[in-house]
C-alpha positions as CSV (number, residue, x, y, z in Angstrom):
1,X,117.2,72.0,88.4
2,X,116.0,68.6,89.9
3,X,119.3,65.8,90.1
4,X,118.6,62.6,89.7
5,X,118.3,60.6,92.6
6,X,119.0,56.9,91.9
7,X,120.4,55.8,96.2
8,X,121.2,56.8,98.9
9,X,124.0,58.3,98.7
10,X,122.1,60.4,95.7
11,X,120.3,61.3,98.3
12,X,122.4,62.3,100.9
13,X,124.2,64.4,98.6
14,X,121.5,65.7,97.3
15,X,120.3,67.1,101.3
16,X,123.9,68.2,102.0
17,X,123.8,70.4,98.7
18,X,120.5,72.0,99.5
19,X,122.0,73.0,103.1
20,X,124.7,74.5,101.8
21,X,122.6,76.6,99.6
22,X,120.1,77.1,102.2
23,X,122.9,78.7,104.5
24,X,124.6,80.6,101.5
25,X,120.8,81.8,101.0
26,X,120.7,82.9,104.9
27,X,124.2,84.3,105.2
28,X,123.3,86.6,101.9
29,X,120.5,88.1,103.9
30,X,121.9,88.7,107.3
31,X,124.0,90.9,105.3
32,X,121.3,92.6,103.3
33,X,119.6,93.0,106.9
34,X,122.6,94.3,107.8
35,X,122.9,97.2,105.5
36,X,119.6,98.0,106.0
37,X,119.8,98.6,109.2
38,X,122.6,101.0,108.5
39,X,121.4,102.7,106.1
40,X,118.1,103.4,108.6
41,X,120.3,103.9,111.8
42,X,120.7,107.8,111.0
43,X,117.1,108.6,109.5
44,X,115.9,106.9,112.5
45,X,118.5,108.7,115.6
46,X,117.8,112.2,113.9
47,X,113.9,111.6,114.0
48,X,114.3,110.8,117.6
49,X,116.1,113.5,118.4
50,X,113.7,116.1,116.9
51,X,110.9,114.3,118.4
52,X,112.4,114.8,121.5
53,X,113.3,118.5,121.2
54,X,109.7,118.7,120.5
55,X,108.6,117.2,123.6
56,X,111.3,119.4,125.6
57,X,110.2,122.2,123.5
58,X,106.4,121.6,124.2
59,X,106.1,120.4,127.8
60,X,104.6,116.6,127.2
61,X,105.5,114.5,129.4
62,X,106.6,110.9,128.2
63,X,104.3,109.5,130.4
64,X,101.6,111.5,129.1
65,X,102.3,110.6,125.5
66,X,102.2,106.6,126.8
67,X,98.7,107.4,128.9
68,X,97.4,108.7,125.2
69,X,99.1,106.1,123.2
70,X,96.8,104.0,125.2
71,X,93.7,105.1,123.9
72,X,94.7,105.2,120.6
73,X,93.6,101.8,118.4
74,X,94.3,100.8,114.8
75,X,91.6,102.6,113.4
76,X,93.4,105.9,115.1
77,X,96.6,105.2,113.6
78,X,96.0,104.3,110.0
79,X,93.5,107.8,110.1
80,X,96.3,109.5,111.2
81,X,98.7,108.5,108.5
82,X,95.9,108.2,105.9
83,X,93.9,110.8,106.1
84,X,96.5,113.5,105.6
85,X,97.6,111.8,102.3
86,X,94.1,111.1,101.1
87,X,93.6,115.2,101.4
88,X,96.4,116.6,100.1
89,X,96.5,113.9,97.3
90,X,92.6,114.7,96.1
91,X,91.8,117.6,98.0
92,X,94.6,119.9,97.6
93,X,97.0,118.3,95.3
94,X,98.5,122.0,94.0
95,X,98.7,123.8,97.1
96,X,102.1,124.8,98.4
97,X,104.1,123.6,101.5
98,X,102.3,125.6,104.1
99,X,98.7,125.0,103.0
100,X,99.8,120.4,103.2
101,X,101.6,121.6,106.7
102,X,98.6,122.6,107.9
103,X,96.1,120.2,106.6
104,X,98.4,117.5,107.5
105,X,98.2,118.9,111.5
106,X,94.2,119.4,111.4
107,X,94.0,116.3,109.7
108,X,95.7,114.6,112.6
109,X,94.2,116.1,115.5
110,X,90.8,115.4,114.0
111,X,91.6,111.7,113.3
112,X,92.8,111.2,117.1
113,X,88.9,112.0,118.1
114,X,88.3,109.0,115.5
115,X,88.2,105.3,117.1
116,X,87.3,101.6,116.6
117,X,84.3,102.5,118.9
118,X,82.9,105.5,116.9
119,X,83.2,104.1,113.7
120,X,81.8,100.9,115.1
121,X,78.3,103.8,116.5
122,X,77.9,105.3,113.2
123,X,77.9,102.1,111.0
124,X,75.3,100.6,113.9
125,X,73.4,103.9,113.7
126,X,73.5,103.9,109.6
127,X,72.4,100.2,109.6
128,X,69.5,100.7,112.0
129,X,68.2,103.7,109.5
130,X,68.6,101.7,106.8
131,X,67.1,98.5,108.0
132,X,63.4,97.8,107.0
133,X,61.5,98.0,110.3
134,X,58.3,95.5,110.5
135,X,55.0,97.6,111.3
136,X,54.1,98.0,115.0
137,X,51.0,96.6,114.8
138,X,49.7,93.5,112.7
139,X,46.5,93.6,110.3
140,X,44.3,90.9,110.2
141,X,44.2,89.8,106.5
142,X,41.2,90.8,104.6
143,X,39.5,87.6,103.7
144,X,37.3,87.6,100.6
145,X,33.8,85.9,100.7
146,X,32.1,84.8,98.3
147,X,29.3,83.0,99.7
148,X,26.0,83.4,100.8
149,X,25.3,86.8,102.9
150,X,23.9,86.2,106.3
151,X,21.4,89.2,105.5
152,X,19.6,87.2,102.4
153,X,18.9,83.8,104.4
154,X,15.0,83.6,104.6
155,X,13.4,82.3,108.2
């Protein structure tokens, strides 16, 4: 709803509503944040602590995991998420537990080989086999003569 804004003082009004409303809007969602956050503080502290058991469990060295995180580009990442989803959602969408459990792990350790710079090879290497290569070697045009054979002039 638009007031009607005749002075000034309309106006002033007018800007002192709207900031009251804008910091009613921004109070509202510091406390949606808020609960958010809360509700996301366990899910979060009990995936940290099974990722480290894991890395106690297996040996890796946080630095390690850092050193590999390194290498890793967006390319890597979305494959890793994506590619364990795409399979079990077309390939193998009524196989049990163990059988998505497995695909999901070969599916990520195969999608780590994966970068930015392989994908980047292939399309280059697709594009050069597609691409119409010009001929090594250029023919003269065939030029077509009509006139007067130089073997049928008299002397």
């Amino acid at each position: 709803m638009r007031a009607k804004i005749d002075n000034t003082h309309d106006l002033r009004a007018e800007l002192n509503r709207l900031r009251i409303l804008r910091m009613e809007q921004e109070i509202e969602l510091t406390k949606v944040t808020a609960r958010i956050k809360a509700r996301l503080h366990f899910p979060v502290m009990v995936y940290k602590k099974i990722s480290d058991f894991f890395i106690e469990l297996f040996g890796d060295d946080p630095e390690d995991l850092t050193k590999k995180n390194e290498r890793k580009d967006w390319v890597t990442n979305i494959l890793r998420l994506g590619l364990p989803l795409a399979l079990n959602r077309f390939l193998f969408p009524r196989s049990g537990f163990l059988m998505k459990s497995v695909v999901a792990m070969v599916s990520q350790t195969a999608a780590k080989n994966v970068n930015k710079d392989s994908i980047t090879g292939l399309i280059d290497k697709v594009a050069d086999w597609i691409k119409v290569r010009k001929p090594k070697t250029q023919r003269d045009p065939i030029i077509a003569d009509y006139g007067i054979p130089p073997d049928s002039e008299t002397y």
